[in-house]
Each structure stands twice: as C-alpha cells, then as structure tokens.
C-alpha positions in Angstrom: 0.0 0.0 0.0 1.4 3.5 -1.1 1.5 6.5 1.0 2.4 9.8 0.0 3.8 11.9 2.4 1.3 14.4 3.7 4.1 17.9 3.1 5.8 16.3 0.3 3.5 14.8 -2.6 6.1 13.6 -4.2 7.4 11.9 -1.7 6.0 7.7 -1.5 6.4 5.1 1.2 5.2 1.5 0.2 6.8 -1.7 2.8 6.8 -3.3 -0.6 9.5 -1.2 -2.3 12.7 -0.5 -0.9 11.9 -2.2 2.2 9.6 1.1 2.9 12.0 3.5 2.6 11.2 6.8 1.1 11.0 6.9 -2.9 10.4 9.2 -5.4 6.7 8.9 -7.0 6.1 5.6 -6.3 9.5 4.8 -8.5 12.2 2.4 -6.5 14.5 5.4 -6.4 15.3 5.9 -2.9 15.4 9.7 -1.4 18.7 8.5 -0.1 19.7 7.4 -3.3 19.7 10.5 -4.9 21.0 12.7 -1.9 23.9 10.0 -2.2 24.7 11.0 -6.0 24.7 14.7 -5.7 27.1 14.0 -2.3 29.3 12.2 -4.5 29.4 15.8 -6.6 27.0 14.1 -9.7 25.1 17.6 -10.2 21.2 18.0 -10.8 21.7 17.9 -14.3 24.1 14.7 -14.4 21.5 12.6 -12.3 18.0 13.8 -14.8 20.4 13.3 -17.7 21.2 9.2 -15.9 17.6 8.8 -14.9 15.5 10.2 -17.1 12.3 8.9 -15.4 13.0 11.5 -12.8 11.8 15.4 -12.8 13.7 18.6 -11.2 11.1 18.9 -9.0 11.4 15.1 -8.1 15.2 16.3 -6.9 13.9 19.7 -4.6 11.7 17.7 -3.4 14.4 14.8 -2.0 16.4 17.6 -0.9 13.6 19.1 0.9 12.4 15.9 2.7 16.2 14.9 3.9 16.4 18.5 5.3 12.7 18.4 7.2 13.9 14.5 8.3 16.6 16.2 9.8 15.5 19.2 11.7 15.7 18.9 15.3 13.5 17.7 18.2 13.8 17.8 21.7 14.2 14.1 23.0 13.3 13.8 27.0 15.8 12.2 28.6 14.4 10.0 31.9 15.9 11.3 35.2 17.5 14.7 33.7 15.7 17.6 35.1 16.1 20.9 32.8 16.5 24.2 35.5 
C-alpha cells in the first residue's frame, strides 16, 4: 500500500518497495539514493540526464524531505531535570 507523504506529494512510502523507505513517485528510487549521488558531486543535471524517469522537482523535493527529516527535536531524557 502507497503512502504519499502528507508535506511532500512527491514523496511515497510502500513496505513493498525499498523495504519502505522513502522513494520518489512511487519509482524504486530511494530519497537516499539521490541525496547520495549529488554527495558524491554528480550535479542535478548529471543525475535527470542518468535517470530520465526523474523530474527537477522530483530532486527539490528529495532535498527538501532529507532537510525536514533532519531538523531537530527535543528528546526527554528520563531522570534529567532541565533548571
């Protein structure tokens, strides 16, 4: 069953692609997979030119998910008291 993300709408998760983990439009192209190529210094252009199923947008909106999966939270730590 495939769930978009409610802020990003292109953004899918399905337990039966990927192992669940966050794809691009219901395609079995990992988020992680892409942030991974432009790491490696592949620009935007050099990843839509290797996968041409994928859309610029598709690419703002991977970046834009990793950076919302990464903002931070507060995590309670048991016994720790803040003053």
């Amino acid at each position: 069953m495939e769930i978009r993300h409610y802020r990003f709408k292109r953004i899918t998760l399905d337990p039966n692609k990927c192992f669940g983990k966050p794809c691009i439009r219901g395609l079995r192209m990992p988020v992680a997979s892409i942030l991974s190529y432009l790491s490696s210094g592949m620009t935007v252009d050099e990843v839509l030119k290797e996968w041409p199923e994928l859309e610029l947008e598709d690419i703002y909106q991977a970046l834009g998910y990793a950076s919302w999966a990464m903002e931070e939270r507060i995590v309670p730590l048991e016994g720790v008291v803040a003053r």
